[in-house]
VMD Tcl script that draws the C-alpha trace (Angstrom):
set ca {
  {-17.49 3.53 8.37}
  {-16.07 1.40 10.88}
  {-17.07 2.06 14.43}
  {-13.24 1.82 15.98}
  {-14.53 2.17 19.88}
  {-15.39 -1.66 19.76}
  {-12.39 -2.55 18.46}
  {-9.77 -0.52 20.35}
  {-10.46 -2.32 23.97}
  {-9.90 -5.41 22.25}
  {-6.98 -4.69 20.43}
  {-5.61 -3.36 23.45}
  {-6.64 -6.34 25.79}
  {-4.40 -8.78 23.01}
  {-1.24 -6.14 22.56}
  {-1.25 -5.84 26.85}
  {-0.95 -9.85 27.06}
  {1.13 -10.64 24.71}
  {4.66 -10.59 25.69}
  {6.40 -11.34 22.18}
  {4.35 -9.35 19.45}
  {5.54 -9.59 15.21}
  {4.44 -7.19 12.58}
  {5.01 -7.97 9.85}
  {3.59 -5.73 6.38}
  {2.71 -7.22 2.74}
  {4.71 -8.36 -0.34}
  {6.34 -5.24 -2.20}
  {5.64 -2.96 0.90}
  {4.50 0.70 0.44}
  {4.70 3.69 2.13}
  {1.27 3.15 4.18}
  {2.50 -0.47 4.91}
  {6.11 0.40 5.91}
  {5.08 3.53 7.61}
  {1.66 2.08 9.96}
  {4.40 -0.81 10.81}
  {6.68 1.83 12.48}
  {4.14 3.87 13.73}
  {2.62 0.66 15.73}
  {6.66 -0.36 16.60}
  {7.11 2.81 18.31}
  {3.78 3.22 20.14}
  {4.59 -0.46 21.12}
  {8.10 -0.09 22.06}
  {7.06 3.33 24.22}
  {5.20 0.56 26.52}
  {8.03 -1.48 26.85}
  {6.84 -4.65 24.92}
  {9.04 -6.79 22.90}
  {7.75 -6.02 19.28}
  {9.92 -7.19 16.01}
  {9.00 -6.65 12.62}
  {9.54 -8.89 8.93}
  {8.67 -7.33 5.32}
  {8.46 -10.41 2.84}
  {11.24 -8.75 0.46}
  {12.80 -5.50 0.10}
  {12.08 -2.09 1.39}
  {11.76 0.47 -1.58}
  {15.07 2.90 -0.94}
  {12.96 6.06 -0.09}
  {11.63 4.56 2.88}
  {15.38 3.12 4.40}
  {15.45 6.49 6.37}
  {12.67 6.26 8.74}
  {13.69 5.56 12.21}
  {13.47 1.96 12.67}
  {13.17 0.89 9.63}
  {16.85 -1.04 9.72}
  {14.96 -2.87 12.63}
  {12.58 -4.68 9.99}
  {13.62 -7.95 8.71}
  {13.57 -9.00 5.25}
  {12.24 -12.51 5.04}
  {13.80 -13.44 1.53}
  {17.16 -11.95 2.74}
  {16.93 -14.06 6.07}
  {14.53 -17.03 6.01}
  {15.68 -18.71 8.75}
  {15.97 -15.85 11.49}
  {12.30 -14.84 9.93}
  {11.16 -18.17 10.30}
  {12.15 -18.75 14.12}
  {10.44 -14.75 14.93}
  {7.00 -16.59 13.78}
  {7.12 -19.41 15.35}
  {8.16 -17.39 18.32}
  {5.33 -14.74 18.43}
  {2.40 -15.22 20.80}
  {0.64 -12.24 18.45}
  {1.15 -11.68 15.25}
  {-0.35 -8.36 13.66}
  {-0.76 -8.16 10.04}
  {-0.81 -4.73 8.67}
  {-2.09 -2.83 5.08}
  {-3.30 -5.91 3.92}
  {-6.18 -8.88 4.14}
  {-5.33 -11.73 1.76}
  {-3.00 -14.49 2.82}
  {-1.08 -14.77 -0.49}
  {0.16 -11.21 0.24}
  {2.64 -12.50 2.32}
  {4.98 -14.10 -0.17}
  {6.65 -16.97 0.94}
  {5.73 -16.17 4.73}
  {2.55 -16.78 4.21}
  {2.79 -20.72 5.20}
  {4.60 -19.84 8.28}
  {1.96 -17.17 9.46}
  {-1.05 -18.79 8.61}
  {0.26 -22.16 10.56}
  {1.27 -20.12 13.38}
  {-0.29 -21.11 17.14}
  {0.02 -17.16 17.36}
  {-3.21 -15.03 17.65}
  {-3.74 -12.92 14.66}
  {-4.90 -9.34 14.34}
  {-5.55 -7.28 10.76}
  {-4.90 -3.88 10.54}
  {-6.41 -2.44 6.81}
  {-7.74 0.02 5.06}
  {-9.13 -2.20 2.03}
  {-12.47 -4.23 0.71}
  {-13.07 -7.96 1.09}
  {-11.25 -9.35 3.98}
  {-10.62 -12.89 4.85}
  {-10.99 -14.41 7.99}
  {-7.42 -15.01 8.99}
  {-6.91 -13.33 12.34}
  {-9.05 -13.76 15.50}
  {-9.12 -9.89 15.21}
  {-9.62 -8.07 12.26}
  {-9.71 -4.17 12.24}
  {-10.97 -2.63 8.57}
  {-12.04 0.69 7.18}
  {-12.23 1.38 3.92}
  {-13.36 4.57 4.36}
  {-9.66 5.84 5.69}
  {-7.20 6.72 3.06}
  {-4.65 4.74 4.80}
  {-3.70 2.01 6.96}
  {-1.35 4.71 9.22}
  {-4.59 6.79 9.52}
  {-6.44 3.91 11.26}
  {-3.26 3.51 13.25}
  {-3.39 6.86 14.70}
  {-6.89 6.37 15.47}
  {-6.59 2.94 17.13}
  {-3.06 4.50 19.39}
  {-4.94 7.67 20.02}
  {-7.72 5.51 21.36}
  {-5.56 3.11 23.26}
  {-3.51 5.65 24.60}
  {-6.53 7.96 25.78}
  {-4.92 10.49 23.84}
  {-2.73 11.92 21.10}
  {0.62 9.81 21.27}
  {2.70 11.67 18.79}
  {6.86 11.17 19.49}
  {8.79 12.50 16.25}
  {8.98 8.80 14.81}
  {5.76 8.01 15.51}
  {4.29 11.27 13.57}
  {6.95 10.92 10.60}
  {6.14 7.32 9.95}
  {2.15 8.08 9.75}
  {2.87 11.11 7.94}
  {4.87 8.99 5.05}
  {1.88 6.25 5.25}
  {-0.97 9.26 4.82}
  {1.13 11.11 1.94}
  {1.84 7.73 0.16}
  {-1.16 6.80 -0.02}
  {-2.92 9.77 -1.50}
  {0.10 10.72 -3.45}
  {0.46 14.12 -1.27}
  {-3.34 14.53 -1.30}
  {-3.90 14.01 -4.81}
  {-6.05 11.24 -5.03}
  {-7.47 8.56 -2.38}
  {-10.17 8.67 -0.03}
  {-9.28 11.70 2.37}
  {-11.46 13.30 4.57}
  {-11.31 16.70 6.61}
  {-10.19 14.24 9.61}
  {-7.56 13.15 7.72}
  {-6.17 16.36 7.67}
  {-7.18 17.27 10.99}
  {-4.80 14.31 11.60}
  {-1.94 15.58 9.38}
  {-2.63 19.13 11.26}
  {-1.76 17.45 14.71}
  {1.62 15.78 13.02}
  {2.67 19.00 11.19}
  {2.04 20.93 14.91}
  {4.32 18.28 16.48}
  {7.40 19.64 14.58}
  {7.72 17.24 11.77}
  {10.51 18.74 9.23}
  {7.64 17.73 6.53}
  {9.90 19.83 3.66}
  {12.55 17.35 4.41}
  {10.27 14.10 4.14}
  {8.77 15.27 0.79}
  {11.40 15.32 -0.57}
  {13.05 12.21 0.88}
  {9.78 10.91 -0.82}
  {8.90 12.49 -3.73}
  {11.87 14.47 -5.36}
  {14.71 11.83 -4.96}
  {15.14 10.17 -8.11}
  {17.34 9.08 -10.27}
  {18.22 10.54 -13.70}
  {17.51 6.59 -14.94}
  {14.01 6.78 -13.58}
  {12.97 10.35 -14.68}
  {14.04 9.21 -18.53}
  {11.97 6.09 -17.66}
  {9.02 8.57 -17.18}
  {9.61 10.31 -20.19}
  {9.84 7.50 -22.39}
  {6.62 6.09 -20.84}
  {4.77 8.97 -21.41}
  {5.91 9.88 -25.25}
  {6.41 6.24 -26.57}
  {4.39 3.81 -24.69}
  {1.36 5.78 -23.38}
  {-1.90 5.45 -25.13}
  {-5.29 8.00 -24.68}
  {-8.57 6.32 -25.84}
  {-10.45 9.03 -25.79}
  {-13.45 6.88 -26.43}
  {-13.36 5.70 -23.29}
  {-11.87 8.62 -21.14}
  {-9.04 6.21 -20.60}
  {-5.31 5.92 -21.15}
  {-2.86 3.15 -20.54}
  {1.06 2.76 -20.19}
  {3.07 -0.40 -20.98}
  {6.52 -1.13 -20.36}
  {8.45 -4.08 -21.35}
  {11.09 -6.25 -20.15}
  {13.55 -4.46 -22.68}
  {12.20 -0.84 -21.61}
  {12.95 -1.41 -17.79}
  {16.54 -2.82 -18.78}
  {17.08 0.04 -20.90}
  {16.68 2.50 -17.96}
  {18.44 0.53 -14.89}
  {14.88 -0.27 -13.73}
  {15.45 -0.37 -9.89}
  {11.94 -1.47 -7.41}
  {10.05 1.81 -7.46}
  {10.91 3.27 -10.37}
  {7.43 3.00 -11.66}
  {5.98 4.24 -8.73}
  {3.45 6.74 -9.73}
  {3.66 6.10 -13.34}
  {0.10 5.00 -13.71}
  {-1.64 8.36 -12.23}
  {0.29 10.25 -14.88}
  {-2.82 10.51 -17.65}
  {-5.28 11.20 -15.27}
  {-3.58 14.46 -15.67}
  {-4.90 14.78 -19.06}
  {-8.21 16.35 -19.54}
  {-11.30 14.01 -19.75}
  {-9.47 11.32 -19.29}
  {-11.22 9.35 -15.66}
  {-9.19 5.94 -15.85}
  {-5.99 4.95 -16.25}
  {-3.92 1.88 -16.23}
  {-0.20 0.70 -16.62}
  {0.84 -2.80 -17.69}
  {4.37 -3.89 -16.83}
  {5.69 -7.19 -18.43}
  {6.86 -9.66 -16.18}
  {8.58 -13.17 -16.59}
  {5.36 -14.40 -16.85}
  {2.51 -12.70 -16.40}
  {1.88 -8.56 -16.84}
  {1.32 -6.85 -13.60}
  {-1.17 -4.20 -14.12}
  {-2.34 -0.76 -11.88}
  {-5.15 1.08 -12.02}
  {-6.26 4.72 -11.24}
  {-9.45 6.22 -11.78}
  {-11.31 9.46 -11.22}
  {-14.75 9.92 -10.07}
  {-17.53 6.81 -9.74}
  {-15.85 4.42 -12.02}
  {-15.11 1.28 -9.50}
  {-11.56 -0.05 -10.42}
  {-11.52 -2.46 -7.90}
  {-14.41 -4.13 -9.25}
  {-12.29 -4.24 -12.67}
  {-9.47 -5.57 -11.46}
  {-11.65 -7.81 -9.31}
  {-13.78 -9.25 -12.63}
  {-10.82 -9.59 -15.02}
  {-7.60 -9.43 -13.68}
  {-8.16 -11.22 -10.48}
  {-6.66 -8.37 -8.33}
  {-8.64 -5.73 -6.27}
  {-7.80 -2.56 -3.84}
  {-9.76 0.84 -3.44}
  {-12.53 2.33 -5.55}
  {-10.65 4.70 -7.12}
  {-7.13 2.62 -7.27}
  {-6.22 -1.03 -7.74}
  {-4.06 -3.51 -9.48}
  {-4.50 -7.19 -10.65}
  {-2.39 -9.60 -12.57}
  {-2.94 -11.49 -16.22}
  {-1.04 -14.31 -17.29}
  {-0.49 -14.10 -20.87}
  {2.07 -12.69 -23.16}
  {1.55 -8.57 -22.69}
  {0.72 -8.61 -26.27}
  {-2.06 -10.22 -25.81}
  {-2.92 -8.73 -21.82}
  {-3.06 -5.16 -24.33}
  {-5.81 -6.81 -26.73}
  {-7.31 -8.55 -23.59}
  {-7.80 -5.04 -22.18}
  {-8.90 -3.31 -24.81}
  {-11.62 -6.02 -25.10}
  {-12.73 -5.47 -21.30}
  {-12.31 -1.53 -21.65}
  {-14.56 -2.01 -24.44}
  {-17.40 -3.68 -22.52}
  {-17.00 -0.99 -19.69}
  {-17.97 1.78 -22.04}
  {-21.26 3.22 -20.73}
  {-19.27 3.13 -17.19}
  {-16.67 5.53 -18.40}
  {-19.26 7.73 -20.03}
  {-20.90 8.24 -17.15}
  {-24.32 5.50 -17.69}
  {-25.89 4.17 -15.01}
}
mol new
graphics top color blue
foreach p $ca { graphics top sphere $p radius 0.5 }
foreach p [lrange $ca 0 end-1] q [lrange $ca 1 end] { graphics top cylinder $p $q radius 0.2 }
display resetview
Protein backbone atom coordinates (compact mmCIF):
# COMPACT_ATOMS: atom_id res chain seq x y z
CA UNK A 1 0.00 0.00 0.00
CA UNK A 2 1.19 3.21 -1.08
CA UNK A 3 1.96 5.71 1.59
CA UNK A 4 0.03 8.88 -0.25
CA UNK A 5 1.28 11.61 2.57
CA UNK A 6 4.71 11.77 0.65
CA UNK A 7 3.27 12.18 -2.40
CA UNK A 8 0.44 14.69 -1.90
CA UNK A 9 2.90 17.82 -0.93
CA UNK A 10 4.58 17.12 -4.01
CA UNK A 11 1.88 16.77 -6.23
CA UNK A 12 0.56 19.79 -4.88
CA UNK A 13 3.90 21.87 -5.02
CA UNK A 14 3.84 20.91 -9.24
CA UNK A 15 -0.22 21.52 -9.78
CA UNK A 16 0.34 25.20 -7.61
CA UNK A 17 3.24 26.20 -10.23
CA UNK A 18 2.11 25.26 -13.11
CA UNK A 19 0.04 27.74 -14.85
CA UNK A 20 -1.12 25.62 -18.02
CA UNK A 21 -1.85 21.96 -16.74
CA UNK A 22 -3.18 18.86 -19.57
CA UNK A 23 -4.80 15.66 -18.59
CA UNK A 24 -5.06 13.67 -20.69
CA UNK A 25 -6.50 9.62 -19.98
CA UNK A 26 -5.49 6.31 -22.03
CA UNK A 27 -6.44 4.75 -25.42
CA UNK A 28 -10.16 3.34 -25.34
CA UNK A 29 -10.89 5.33 -22.05
CA UNK A 30 -13.04 3.77 -19.24
CA UNK A 31 -15.12 4.82 -16.72
CA UNK A 32 -12.20 5.11 -13.96
CA UNK A 33 -10.09 6.93 -16.67
CA UNK A 34 -12.82 9.32 -17.93
CA UNK A 35 -14.24 9.78 -14.54
CA UNK A 36 -10.57 10.50 -12.22
CA UNK A 37 -9.94 13.00 -15.37
CA UNK A 38 -13.06 15.05 -14.38
CA UNK A 39 -12.79 14.62 -10.93
CA UNK A 40 -9.04 16.21 -11.07
CA UNK A 41 -10.63 19.00 -13.85
CA UNK A 42 -13.01 20.16 -11.36
CA UNK A 43 -10.90 20.14 -8.17
CA UNK A 44 -8.44 21.99 -10.54
CA UNK A 45 -10.74 24.37 -12.08
CA UNK A 46 -12.29 25.18 -8.29
CA UNK A 47 -8.61 26.79 -7.80
CA UNK A 48 -8.77 28.74 -10.71
CA UNK A 49 -5.97 27.06 -12.84
CA UNK A 50 -6.08 26.69 -16.49
CA UNK A 51 -6.53 22.81 -16.86
CA UNK A 52 -7.59 21.18 -20.45
CA UNK A 53 -8.05 17.71 -21.10
CA UNK A 54 -7.36 15.13 -24.53
CA UNK A 55 -8.66 11.32 -24.67
CA UNK A 56 -6.64 9.60 -27.60
CA UNK A 57 -10.07 8.53 -29.41
CA UNK A 58 -13.58 8.38 -28.51
CA UNK A 59 -15.48 8.58 -25.33
CA UNK A 60 -17.78 5.41 -24.88
CA UNK A 61 -21.57 7.08 -25.14
CA UNK A 62 -22.49 6.31 -21.44
CA UNK A 63 -19.97 8.53 -20.18
CA UNK A 64 -20.95 11.84 -22.75
CA UNK A 65 -23.19 13.00 -19.77
CA UNK A 66 -20.85 13.81 -17.08
CA UNK A 67 -20.32 17.43 -16.57
CA UNK A 68 -17.36 18.34 -18.48
CA UNK A 69 -16.92 15.74 -20.36
CA UNK A 70 -17.74 17.86 -23.85
CA UNK A 71 -14.64 19.82 -22.47
CA UNK A 72 -12.26 16.74 -23.32
CA UNK A 73 -10.66 16.67 -26.61
CA UNK A 74 -10.46 13.82 -28.83
CA UNK A 75 -7.01 13.62 -30.29
CA UNK A 76 -7.92 11.46 -33.47
CA UNK A 77 -10.92 13.81 -34.09
CA UNK A 78 -8.57 16.96 -33.74
CA UNK A 79 -4.83 16.30 -34.12
CA UNK A 80 -3.77 19.50 -34.64
CA UNK A 81 -5.62 21.53 -31.78
CA UNK A 82 -4.38 18.30 -29.55
CA UNK A 83 -1.07 18.67 -30.75
CA UNK A 84 -0.55 22.55 -29.99
CA UNK A 85 -2.37 21.77 -26.03
CA UNK A 86 0.96 19.49 -25.55
CA UNK A 87 3.31 21.40 -26.67
CA UNK A 88 1.67 24.12 -24.69
CA UNK A 89 1.45 22.45 -21.20
CA UNK A 90 4.08 23.24 -18.57
CA UNK A 91 2.48 19.87 -16.68
CA UNK A 92 1.16 17.23 -18.11
CA UNK A 93 -0.72 14.58 -15.81
CA UNK A 94 -1.28 11.21 -17.10
CA UNK A 95 -4.09 9.40 -15.53
CA UNK A 96 -5.39 5.37 -15.19
CA UNK A 97 -2.51 4.32 -16.89
CA UNK A 98 1.58 3.69 -16.84
CA UNK A 99 2.78 2.50 -20.25
CA UNK A 100 3.61 4.98 -22.98
CA UNK A 101 2.02 3.04 -25.87
CA UNK A 102 -1.33 3.63 -24.08
CA UNK A 103 -1.51 6.81 -25.49
CA UNK A 104 -2.21 6.01 -29.12
CA UNK A 105 -0.88 8.23 -31.46
CA UNK A 106 -0.22 10.97 -28.64
CA UNK A 107 2.14 9.15 -27.26
CA UNK A 108 5.16 10.80 -29.43
CA UNK A 109 3.92 14.17 -28.60
CA UNK A 110 3.76 13.51 -24.73
CA UNK A 111 6.71 11.65 -24.24
CA UNK A 112 8.81 14.53 -26.29
CA UNK A 113 7.15 17.10 -24.34
CA UNK A 114 9.56 19.82 -22.26
CA UNK A 115 6.41 19.48 -19.87
CA UNK A 116 6.86 17.87 -16.37
CA UNK A 117 5.05 14.66 -16.09
CA UNK A 118 3.00 13.23 -13.26
CA UNK A 119 1.19 9.46 -13.20
CA UNK A 120 -1.84 8.99 -11.57
CA UNK A 121 -2.68 4.80 -11.43
CA UNK A 122 -4.03 2.24 -9.86
CA UNK A 123 -2.03 -0.66 -11.76
CA UNK A 124 1.35 -3.00 -11.54
CA UNK A 125 4.63 -2.31 -13.33
CA UNK A 126 5.07 1.28 -14.02
CA UNK A 127 7.53 2.94 -16.24
CA UNK A 128 9.49 5.76 -15.53
CA UNK A 129 7.90 8.39 -17.69
CA UNK A 130 6.91 11.24 -15.42
CA UNK A 131 9.15 13.08 -12.89
CA UNK A 132 6.21 12.13 -10.55
CA UNK A 133 4.59 9.02 -10.44
CA UNK A 134 1.69 8.29 -7.95
CA UNK A 135 0.64 4.25 -7.88
CA UNK A 136 -1.47 1.98 -5.75
CA UNK A 137 -2.47 -1.07 -6.70
CA UNK A 138 -4.10 -1.75 -3.78
CA UNK A 139 -7.14 0.90 -4.71
CA UNK A 140 -9.82 -0.41 -6.90
CA UNK A 141 -9.60 2.63 -8.95
CA UNK A 142 -7.72 5.42 -10.27
CA UNK A 143 -10.82 8.01 -9.02
CA UNK A 144 -10.33 6.41 -5.53
CA UNK A 145 -6.66 7.56 -5.39
CA UNK A 146 -7.98 10.84 -6.72
CA UNK A 147 -10.19 11.46 -3.87
CA UNK A 148 -7.48 10.59 -1.62
CA UNK A 149 -4.76 12.76 -3.20
CA UNK A 150 -7.74 16.10 -3.41
CA UNK A 151 -8.86 15.22 0.06
CA UNK A 152 -5.23 15.48 1.07
CA UNK A 153 -4.41 18.54 -0.93
CA UNK A 154 -7.38 20.22 -0.01
CA UNK A 155 -7.03 19.44 3.88
CA UNK A 156 -10.32 18.08 3.57
CA UNK A 157 -13.27 16.46 1.83
CA UNK A 158 -13.72 18.52 -1.52
CA UNK A 159 -16.89 17.01 -2.80
CA UNK A 160 -18.98 19.62 -5.41
CA UNK A 161 -21.79 17.47 -7.28
CA UNK A 162 -19.36 16.94 -10.38
CA UNK A 163 -16.62 16.20 -8.53
CA UNK A 164 -18.54 13.27 -6.45
CA UNK A 165 -20.47 11.98 -9.70
CA UNK A 166 -17.36 11.66 -11.76
CA UNK A 167 -15.48 9.51 -8.86
CA UNK A 168 -18.56 7.75 -8.24
CA UNK A 169 -18.72 6.52 -12.15
CA UNK A 170 -14.74 5.79 -11.90
CA UNK A 171 -15.32 3.58 -8.42
CA UNK A 172 -18.56 1.73 -9.90
CA UNK A 173 -16.77 1.08 -13.28
CA UNK A 174 -14.22 -0.30 -12.06
CA UNK A 175 -15.64 -2.91 -9.77
CA UNK A 176 -18.61 -3.37 -11.97
CA UNK A 177 -21.02 -1.89 -9.06
CA UNK A 178 -18.96 -3.75 -6.43
CA UNK A 179 -18.86 -6.98 -8.01
CA UNK A 180 -15.44 -7.68 -8.50
CA UNK A 181 -12.04 -5.57 -8.08
CA UNK A 182 -10.01 -4.80 -5.23
CA UNK A 183 -12.43 -2.82 -2.79
CA UNK A 184 -11.87 -2.19 0.60
CA UNK A 185 -14.18 -0.93 3.58
CA UNK A 186 -12.46 2.61 2.70
CA UNK A 187 -13.63 2.38 -0.51
CA UNK A 188 -16.94 2.42 0.61
CA UNK A 189 -16.39 4.69 3.35
CA UNK A 190 -15.52 6.83 0.27
CA UNK A 191 -18.67 6.01 -1.75
CA UNK A 192 -20.60 6.71 1.77
CA UNK A 193 -19.24 10.40 1.76
CA UNK A 194 -20.39 10.78 -2.20
CA UNK A 195 -23.83 9.12 -1.67
CA UNK A 196 -24.22 11.74 1.64
CA UNK A 197 -23.34 14.62 -0.73
CA UNK A 198 -26.65 14.15 -2.69
CA UNK A 199 -25.54 12.27 -5.69
CA UNK A 200 -28.88 11.10 -7.66
CA UNK A 201 -26.81 7.60 -7.73
CA UNK A 202 -30.34 5.78 -9.15
CA UNK A 203 -29.98 8.08 -12.03
CA UNK A 204 -26.14 7.35 -12.75
CA UNK A 205 -26.70 3.55 -12.62
CA UNK A 206 -28.63 3.58 -14.87
CA UNK A 207 -27.04 6.13 -17.18
CA UNK A 208 -24.32 3.36 -16.73
CA UNK A 209 -25.50 0.15 -16.52
CA UNK A 210 -29.16 -0.23 -17.90
CA UNK A 211 -28.86 1.88 -21.15
CA UNK A 212 -28.43 -0.36 -23.91
CA UNK A 213 -29.38 -1.04 -26.96
CA UNK A 214 -31.66 -3.86 -28.18
CA UNK A 215 -28.45 -4.59 -30.79
CA UNK A 216 -26.16 -5.07 -27.84
CA UNK A 217 -28.42 -7.11 -25.45
CA UNK A 218 -28.92 -9.77 -28.60
CA UNK A 219 -25.10 -9.43 -28.86
CA UNK A 220 -25.05 -10.81 -25.22
CA UNK A 221 -27.30 -13.45 -25.89
CA UNK A 222 -25.70 -14.78 -28.81
CA UNK A 223 -22.34 -14.68 -26.95
CA UNK A 224 -23.47 -16.52 -24.25
CA UNK A 225 -25.58 -19.49 -26.15
CA UNK A 226 -23.37 -19.79 -29.36
CA UNK A 227 -19.91 -18.67 -28.75
CA UNK A 228 -19.29 -19.27 -25.00
CA UNK A 229 -17.32 -22.24 -23.96
CA UNK A 230 -17.05 -23.86 -20.02
CA UNK A 231 -13.94 -26.10 -19.55
CA UNK A 232 -14.81 -27.39 -16.65
CA UNK A 233 -11.42 -28.96 -16.40
CA UNK A 234 -10.01 -25.99 -15.76
CA UNK A 235 -12.77 -23.94 -13.88
CA UNK A 236 -12.60 -21.75 -16.92
CA UNK A 237 -14.82 -20.45 -19.70
CA UNK A 238 -14.13 -18.30 -22.70
CA UNK A 239 -16.22 -16.11 -25.25
CA UNK A 240 -15.22 -15.33 -28.86
CA UNK A 241 -16.71 -13.07 -31.20
CA UNK A 242 -15.86 -12.53 -34.72
CA UNK A 243 -15.64 -9.89 -37.19
CA UNK A 244 -19.00 -11.26 -38.77
CA UNK A 245 -20.70 -11.58 -35.17
CA UNK A 246 -20.04 -7.80 -34.24
CA UNK A 247 -21.40 -6.77 -37.84
CA UNK A 248 -24.29 -8.85 -37.36
CA UNK A 249 -25.37 -6.90 -34.21
CA UNK A 250 -24.42 -3.07 -35.15
CA UNK A 251 -21.38 -3.58 -32.88
CA UNK A 252 -20.95 0.04 -31.54
CA UNK A 253 -17.47 0.76 -28.89
CA UNK A 254 -18.80 -0.72 -25.66
CA UNK A 255 -20.97 -3.11 -26.62
CA UNK A 256 -18.82 -5.79 -25.20
CA UNK A 257 -18.32 -4.13 -22.16
CA UNK A 258 -18.82 -6.60 -19.46
CA UNK A 259 -19.13 -9.53 -21.64
CA UNK A 260 -16.14 -11.31 -20.27
CA UNK A 261 -17.33 -11.41 -16.39
CA UNK A 262 -20.46 -13.14 -17.63
CA UNK A 263 -19.21 -17.03 -16.78
CA UNK A 264 -17.77 -16.23 -13.71
CA UNK A 265 -21.38 -16.34 -12.92
CA UNK A 266 -21.42 -19.96 -13.44
CA UNK A 267 -20.63 -22.17 -10.59
CA UNK A 268 -16.96 -23.39 -10.21
CA UNK A 269 -15.98 -21.68 -12.84
CA UNK A 270 -12.73 -18.99 -11.31
CA UNK A 271 -11.44 -17.63 -14.82
CA UNK A 272 -12.76 -16.33 -17.63
CA UNK A 273 -11.72 -14.83 -20.85
CA UNK A 274 -13.22 -13.24 -24.11
CA UNK A 275 -11.41 -13.09 -27.45
CA UNK A 276 -12.62 -10.52 -29.97
CA UNK A 277 -11.24 -10.73 -33.60
CA UNK A 278 -9.69 -7.81 -34.85
CA UNK A 279 -8.16 -6.77 -38.33
CA UNK A 280 -5.27 -8.27 -37.19
CA UNK A 281 -4.70 -9.49 -34.13
CA UNK A 282 -7.52 -10.88 -31.33
CA UNK A 283 -7.88 -8.61 -28.42
CA UNK A 284 -8.43 -10.67 -25.43
CA UNK A 285 -9.91 -9.86 -21.51
CA UNK A 286 -9.57 -11.60 -18.65
CA UNK A 287 -11.50 -12.06 -15.31
CA UNK A 288 -10.75 -14.26 -12.61
CA UNK A 289 -11.94 -15.19 -9.14
CA UNK A 290 -9.93 -15.87 -6.17
CA UNK A 291 -5.77 -16.33 -6.22
CA UNK A 292 -5.42 -17.13 -9.82
CA UNK A 293 -3.04 -14.05 -11.11
CA UNK A 294 -4.42 -12.99 -14.60
CA UNK A 295 -2.16 -10.35 -14.98
CA UNK A 296 0.68 -12.58 -14.83
CA UNK A 297 -1.19 -14.56 -17.80
CA UNK A 298 -1.72 -11.96 -19.85
CA UNK A 299 1.73 -10.73 -18.90
CA UNK A 300 3.54 -14.34 -19.99
CA UNK A 301 1.52 -15.00 -23.16
CA UNK A 302 -0.37 -12.37 -24.47
CA UNK A 303 1.93 -9.54 -23.77
CA UNK A 304 -0.78 -7.46 -21.94
CA UNK A 305 -1.18 -7.04 -18.09
CA UNK A 306 -3.66 -5.09 -15.52
CA UNK A 307 -4.94 -6.23 -11.96
CA UNK A 308 -4.73 -9.60 -10.26
CA UNK A 309 -7.99 -10.51 -10.67
CA UNK A 310 -8.64 -8.65 -14.26
CA UNK A 311 -6.52 -8.01 -17.34
CA UNK A 312 -6.31 -8.10 -21.06
CA UNK A 313 -3.45 -8.68 -23.63
CA UNK A 314 -3.29 -8.96 -27.35
CA UNK A 315 -2.18 -12.06 -29.86
CA UNK A 316 -1.42 -11.64 -33.32
CA UNK A 317 -2.57 -14.53 -35.17
CA UNK A 318 -5.66 -15.58 -36.94
CA UNK A 319 -8.38 -16.11 -33.82
CA UNK A 320 -8.49 -19.60 -34.97
CA UNK A 321 -5.44 -20.22 -34.02
CA UNK A 322 -5.31 -17.40 -30.71
CA UNK A 323 -8.39 -20.26 -29.53
CA UNK A 324 -5.86 -23.34 -29.94
CA UNK A 325 -3.02 -21.01 -28.65
CA UNK A 326 -5.13 -20.61 -25.49
CA UNK A 327 -6.24 -23.70 -24.92
CA UNK A 328 -2.53 -24.75 -25.04
CA UNK A 329 -1.56 -22.06 -22.25
CA UNK A 330 -4.87 -22.84 -20.21
CA UNK A 331 -3.62 -26.22 -20.38
CA UNK A 332 -0.22 -25.58 -18.76
CA UNK A 333 -2.00 -23.40 -16.02
CA UNK A 334 -3.92 -26.36 -14.75
CA UNK A 335 -2.72 -27.00 -11.18
CA UNK A 336 -3.25 -22.98 -10.86
CA UNK A 337 -6.92 -23.24 -11.54
CA UNK A 338 -7.27 -26.24 -9.28
CA UNK A 339 -6.11 -24.58 -6.61
CA UNK A 340 -1.99 -26.16 -6.43
CA UNK A 341 0.49 -24.33 -5.04
Amino acid sequence: MTDLAKYTKELRKLLESSSNILLISHINPDGDAVGAQLALYHYLNSKGKKVNMISPNNLQEFLKWMDGAGEINVFIRNRKKCIRLIGESDLIVMIDFNQPSRLGEAEKYVTEAHAKKVIIDHHLDPLTIADLVVTDPSKCATAELIYELITGMNNGVFLSKPFAEAIYVGIITDTGNFEYGTYTGNTLRIIAEIIDSGIEKEKILNVVYNNFSVDRMKLQGFALNKRMTVLPEYHSAYIFLTKNDLAEFNHEKGDTEGFVNLPLSIGGIVFSALLIEKDNFVKLSFRSKGSFPVNEFASKYFAGGGHMNASGGEYYDSLENTISYFLTVLKENAGKLNGEK
